[in-house]
C-alpha positions in Angstrom: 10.9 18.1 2.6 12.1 14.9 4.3 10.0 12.8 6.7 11.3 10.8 9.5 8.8 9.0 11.7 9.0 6.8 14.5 5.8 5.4 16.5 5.4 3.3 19.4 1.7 3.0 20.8 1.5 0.0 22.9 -2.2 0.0 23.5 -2.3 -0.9 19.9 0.5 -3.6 19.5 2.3 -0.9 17.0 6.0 0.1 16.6 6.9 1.7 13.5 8.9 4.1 11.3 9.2 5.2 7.7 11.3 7.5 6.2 10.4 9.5 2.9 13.2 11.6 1.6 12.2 14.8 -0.2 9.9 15.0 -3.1 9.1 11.3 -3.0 5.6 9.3 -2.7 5.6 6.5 0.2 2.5 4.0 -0.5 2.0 2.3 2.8 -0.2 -1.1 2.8 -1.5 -3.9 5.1 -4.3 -5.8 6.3 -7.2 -3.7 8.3 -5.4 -3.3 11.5 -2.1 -3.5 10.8 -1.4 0.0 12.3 -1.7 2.5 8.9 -4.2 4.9 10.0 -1.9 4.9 13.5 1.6 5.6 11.2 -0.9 9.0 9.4 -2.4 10.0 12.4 1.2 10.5 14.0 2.3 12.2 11.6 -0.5 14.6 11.0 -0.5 15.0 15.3 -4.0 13.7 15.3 -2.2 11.2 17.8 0.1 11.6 20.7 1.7 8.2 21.0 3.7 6.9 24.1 6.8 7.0 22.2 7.4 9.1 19.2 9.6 11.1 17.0 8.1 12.8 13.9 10.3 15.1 11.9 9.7 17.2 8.9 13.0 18.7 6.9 14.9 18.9 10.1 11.9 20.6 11.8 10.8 17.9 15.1 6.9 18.1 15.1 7.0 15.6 17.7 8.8 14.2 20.3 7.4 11.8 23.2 9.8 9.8 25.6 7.8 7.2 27.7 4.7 9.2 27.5 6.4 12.3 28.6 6.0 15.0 25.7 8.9 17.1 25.2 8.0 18.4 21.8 4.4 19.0 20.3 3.8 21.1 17.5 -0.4 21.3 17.3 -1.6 19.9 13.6 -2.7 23.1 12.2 0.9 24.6 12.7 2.6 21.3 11.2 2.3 22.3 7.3 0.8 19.2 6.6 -2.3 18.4 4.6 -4.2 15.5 5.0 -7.0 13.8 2.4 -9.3 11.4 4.0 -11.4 8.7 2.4 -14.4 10.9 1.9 -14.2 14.8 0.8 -15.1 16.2 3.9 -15.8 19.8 2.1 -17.1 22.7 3.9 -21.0 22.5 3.1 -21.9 26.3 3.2 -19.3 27.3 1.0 -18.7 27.3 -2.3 -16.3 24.8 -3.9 -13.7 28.2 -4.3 -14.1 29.3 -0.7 -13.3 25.5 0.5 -10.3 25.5 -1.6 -9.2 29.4 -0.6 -9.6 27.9 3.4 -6.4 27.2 3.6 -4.6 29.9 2.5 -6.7 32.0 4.1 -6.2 30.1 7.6 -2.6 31.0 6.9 -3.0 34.3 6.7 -3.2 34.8 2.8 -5.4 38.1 2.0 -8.5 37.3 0.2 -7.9 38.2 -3.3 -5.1 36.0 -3.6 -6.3 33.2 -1.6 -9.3 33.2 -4.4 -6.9 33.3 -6.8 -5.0 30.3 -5.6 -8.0 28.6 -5.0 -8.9 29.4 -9.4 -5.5 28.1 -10.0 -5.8 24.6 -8.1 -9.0 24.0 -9.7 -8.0 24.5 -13.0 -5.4 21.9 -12.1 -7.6 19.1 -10.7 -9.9 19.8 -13.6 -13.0 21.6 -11.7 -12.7 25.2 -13.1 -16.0 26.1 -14.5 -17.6 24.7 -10.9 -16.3 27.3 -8.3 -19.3 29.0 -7.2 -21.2 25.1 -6.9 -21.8 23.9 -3.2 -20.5 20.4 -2.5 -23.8 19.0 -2.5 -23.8 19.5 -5.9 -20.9 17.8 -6.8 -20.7 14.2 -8.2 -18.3 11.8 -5.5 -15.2 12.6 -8.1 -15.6 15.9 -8.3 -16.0 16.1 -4.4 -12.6 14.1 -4.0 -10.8 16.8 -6.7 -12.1 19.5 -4.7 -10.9 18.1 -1.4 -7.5 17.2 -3.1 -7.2 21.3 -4.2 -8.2 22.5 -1.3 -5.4 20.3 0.6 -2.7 21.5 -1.6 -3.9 24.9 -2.0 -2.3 25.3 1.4 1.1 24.2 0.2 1.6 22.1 2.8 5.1 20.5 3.6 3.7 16.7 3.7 0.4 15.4 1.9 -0.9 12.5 3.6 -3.7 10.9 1.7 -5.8 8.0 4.0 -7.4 5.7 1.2 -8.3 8.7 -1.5 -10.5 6.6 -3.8 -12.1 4.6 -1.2 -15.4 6.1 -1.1 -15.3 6.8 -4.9 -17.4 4.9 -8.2 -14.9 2.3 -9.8 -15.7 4.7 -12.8 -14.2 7.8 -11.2 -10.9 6.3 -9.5 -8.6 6.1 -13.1 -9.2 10.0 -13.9 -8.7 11.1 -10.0 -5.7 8.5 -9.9 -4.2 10.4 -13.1 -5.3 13.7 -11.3 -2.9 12.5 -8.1 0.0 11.8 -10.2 0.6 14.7 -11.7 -0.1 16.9 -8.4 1.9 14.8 -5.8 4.8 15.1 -8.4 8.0 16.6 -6.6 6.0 17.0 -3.6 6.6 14.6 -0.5 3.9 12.6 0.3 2.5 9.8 2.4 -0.5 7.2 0.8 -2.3 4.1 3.0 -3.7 2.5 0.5 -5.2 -1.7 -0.3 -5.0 -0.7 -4.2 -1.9 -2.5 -5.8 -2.6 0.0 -8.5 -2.1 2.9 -6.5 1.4 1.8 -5.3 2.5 1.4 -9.2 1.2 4.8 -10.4 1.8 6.8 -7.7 4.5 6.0 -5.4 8.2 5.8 -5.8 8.4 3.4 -2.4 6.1 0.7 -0.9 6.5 0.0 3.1 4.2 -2.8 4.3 3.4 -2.8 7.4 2.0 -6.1 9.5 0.8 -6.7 13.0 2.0 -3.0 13.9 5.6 -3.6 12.4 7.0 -2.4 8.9 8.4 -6.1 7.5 9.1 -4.3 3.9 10.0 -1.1 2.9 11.9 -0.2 -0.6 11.2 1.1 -4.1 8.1 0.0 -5.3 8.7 -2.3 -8.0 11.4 -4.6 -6.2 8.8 -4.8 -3.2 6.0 -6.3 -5.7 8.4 -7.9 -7.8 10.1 -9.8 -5.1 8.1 -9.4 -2.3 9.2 -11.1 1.2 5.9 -11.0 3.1 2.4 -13.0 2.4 0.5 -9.3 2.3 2.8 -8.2 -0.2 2.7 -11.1 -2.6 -0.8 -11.4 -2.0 -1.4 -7.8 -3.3 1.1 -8.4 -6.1 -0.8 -11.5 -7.3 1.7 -13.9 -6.7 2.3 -17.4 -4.9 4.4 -17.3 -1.9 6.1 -20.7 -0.2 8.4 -19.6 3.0 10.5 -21.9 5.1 14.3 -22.3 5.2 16.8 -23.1 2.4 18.6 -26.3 3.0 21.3 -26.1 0.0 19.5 -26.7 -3.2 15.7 -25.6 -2.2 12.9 -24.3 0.0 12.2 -26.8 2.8 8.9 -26.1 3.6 8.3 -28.8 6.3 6.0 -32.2 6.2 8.8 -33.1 3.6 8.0 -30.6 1.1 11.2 -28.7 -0.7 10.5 -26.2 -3.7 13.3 -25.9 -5.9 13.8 -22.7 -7.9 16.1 -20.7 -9.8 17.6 -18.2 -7.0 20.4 -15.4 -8.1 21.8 -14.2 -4.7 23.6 -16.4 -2.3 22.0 -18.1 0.7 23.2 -19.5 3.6 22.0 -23.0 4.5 19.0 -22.5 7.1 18.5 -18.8 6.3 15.0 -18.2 5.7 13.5 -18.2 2.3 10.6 -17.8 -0.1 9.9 -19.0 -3.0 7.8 -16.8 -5.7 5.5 -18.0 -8.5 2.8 -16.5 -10.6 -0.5 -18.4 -11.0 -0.1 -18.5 -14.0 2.6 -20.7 -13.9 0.8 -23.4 -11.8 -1.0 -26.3 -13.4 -3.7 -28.4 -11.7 -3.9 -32.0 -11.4 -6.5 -34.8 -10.4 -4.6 -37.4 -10.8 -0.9 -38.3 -9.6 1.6 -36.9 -12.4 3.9 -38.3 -14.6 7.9 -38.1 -13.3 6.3 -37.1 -9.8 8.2 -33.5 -10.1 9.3 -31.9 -7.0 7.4 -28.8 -7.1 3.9 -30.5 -6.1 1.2 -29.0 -3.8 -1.3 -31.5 -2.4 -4.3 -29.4 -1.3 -8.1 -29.2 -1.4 -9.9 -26.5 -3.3 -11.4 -23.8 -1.5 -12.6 -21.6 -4.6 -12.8 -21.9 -8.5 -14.0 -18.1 -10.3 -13.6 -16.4 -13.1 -10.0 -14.1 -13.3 -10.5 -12.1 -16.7 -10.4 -14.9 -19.3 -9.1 -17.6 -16.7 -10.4 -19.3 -13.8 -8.5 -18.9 -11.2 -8.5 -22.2 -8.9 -7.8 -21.2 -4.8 -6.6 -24.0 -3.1 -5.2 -24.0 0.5 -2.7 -21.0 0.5 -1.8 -21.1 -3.7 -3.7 -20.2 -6.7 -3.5 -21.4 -10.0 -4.8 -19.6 -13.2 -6.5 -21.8 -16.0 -8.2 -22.2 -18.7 -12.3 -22.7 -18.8 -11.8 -25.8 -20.9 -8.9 -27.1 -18.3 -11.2 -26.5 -15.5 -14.4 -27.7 -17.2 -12.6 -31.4 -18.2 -11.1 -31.5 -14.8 -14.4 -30.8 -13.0 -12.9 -28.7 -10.1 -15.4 -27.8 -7.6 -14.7 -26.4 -3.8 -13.3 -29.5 -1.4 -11.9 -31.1 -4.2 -8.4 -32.8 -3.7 -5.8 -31.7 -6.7 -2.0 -31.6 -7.1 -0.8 -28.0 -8.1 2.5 -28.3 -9.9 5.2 -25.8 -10.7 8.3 -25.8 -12.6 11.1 -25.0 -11.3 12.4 -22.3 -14.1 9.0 -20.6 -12.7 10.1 -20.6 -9.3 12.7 -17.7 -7.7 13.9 -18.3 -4.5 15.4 -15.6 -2.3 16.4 -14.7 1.4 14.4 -12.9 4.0 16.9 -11.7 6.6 15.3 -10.4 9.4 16.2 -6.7 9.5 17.5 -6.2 6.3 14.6 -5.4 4.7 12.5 -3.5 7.3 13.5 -0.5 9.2 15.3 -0.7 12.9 12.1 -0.1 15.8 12.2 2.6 18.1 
């Protein structure tokens, strides 16, 4: 089942569309705001924007010109399930009965309905605990439940708002594993702000900023060479963008980054220039050879990042040992050079339109 959604709503400055073809996993992320929750609730008609077209598998489940509906289909007739942040379970029934809802809502007779409901909880790993109430169910549990009694209904699209949000740390890894193997084949929509997510469970990534989609693409080429700051934030990366003038990034203020770059660019095409923390080194003092990949900054944060320290200074960060940082004595409004090598650096374009999808 293929998704093709466009969304205009003007009240809140968004303008977007996605596709998903059939049987694939769409992770969208962005900053709070950025128009997610908007991009779901079209989809699930929760929302009736001023311009919209939402179809599933040829079928249009919405269609809005102006303001002007022309096609609605209501969001219990859509076949589409939706999993919020928090379980949302039925609390008078039993953890079966909440999973055999949907079926039954769809007209499924009882025994079978029950029967679907045993089989979908076997799957999420909950059979034994069908005749428990949610109240009696730990957060995990609760979100397993939910997740079986969303797909018990065999819906044409799952759309999942921040699953693991309101879950332990503890309990996300099993539920995550849980989602993998259930959304496999199926087509399905995630908003998520777990880089994790995206790289276990979907096959694409779209990132969506200010209420437009400025990335959209299989998932590891978006975090491996990602073309916004949101995206190489989440991917843990360094991200430098300006122009390139030739031979490097010109930044402005006289700063150029020079890199190792493996597609052609035109001379002052925008560009970005990638690096991992890891690759940065922190100074106090001017450097040898004064290479050309040097960031003059003040510190803004120095904390621990697994066995590292990770140093924050202006818009960079630089990974480093405890010794490194101890003999340096970094502390917050420090000043510090921040230099990269330029076999550490990849450069490549950002054309505008090429990597995001025409708006409505």
């Amino acid at each position: 089942m293929s998704l093709s959604l466009r969304a205009a709503v003007p009240e809140r400055g968004v303008d977007v569309r996605v596709d998903v073809p059939a049987g694939r996993t769409l992770a969208v992320l962005g900053p709070n705001g950025a128009g997610k929750s908007t991009l779901l609730a079209a989809a699930a008609g929760l929302l009736r924007p001023h311009d919209a077209r939402v179809v599933l598998d040829g079928r249009e489940l919405t269609v809005v010109d102006g303001g002007r509906t022309r096609t609605w289909v209501p969001p219990h007739a859509r076949g589409v399930g939706l999993l919020a942040q928090e379980a949302r379970l039925f609390p008078h029934l039993s953890v079966l009965d909440n999973v055999a809802f949907g079926p039954r809502s769809a007209g499924v007779p009882r025994a079978r309905a029950r029967a679907v409901a045993h089989e979908w909880l076997a799957r999420v790993g909950l059979d034994g605990l069908d005749a428990r109430k949610p109240a009696a169910l730990s957060g995990g549990q609760a979100q397993r439940a939910a997740i079986a009694r969303a797909l018990a209904a065999d819906p044409r699209l799952v759309l999942l708002d921040e699953p693991f949000a309101a879950l332990d740390v503890g309990a996300t890894p099993a539920l995550r594993h849980t989602l993998s193997e259930v959304l496999a084949g199926r087509t399905a929509v995630l908003v998520t702000h777990d880089v994790l997510d995206a790289l276990l469970l979907a096959d694409d990534v779209a990132v969506i900023e200010a209420g437009r989609v400025v990335e959209h693409g299989p998932t590891r080429d978006v975090l491996n060479r990602p073309r916004s700051a949101f995206a190489a934030r989440i991917a843990g990366l360094n991200m430098v963008g300006g122009t390139w003038d030739g031979t490097g990034v010109r930044v402005g203020e006289g700063l150029r980054v020079q890199g190792v770059c493996d597609e052609p660019l035109t001379a002052g095409a925008p560009a970005v220039a990638v690096f991992r923390p890891a690759a940065v080194s922190v100074h106090t003092a001017p450097v040898t050879g004064s290479p050309r990949n040097t960031f003059l900054a003040d510190i803004t944060v120095v904390e621990p990042h697994g066995d590292l320290v990770r140093v924050r200074a202006g818009d960079l960060a630089a990974d480093i040992t405890p010794a490194s940082a101890t003999e340096l004595r970094l502390v917050p409004g420090a000043g510090v050079r921040l230099v990269v090598k330029a076999a550490e650096v990849t450069i490549y374009s950002v054309v505008r339109g090429q990597h995001e999808h025409p708006q409505p």
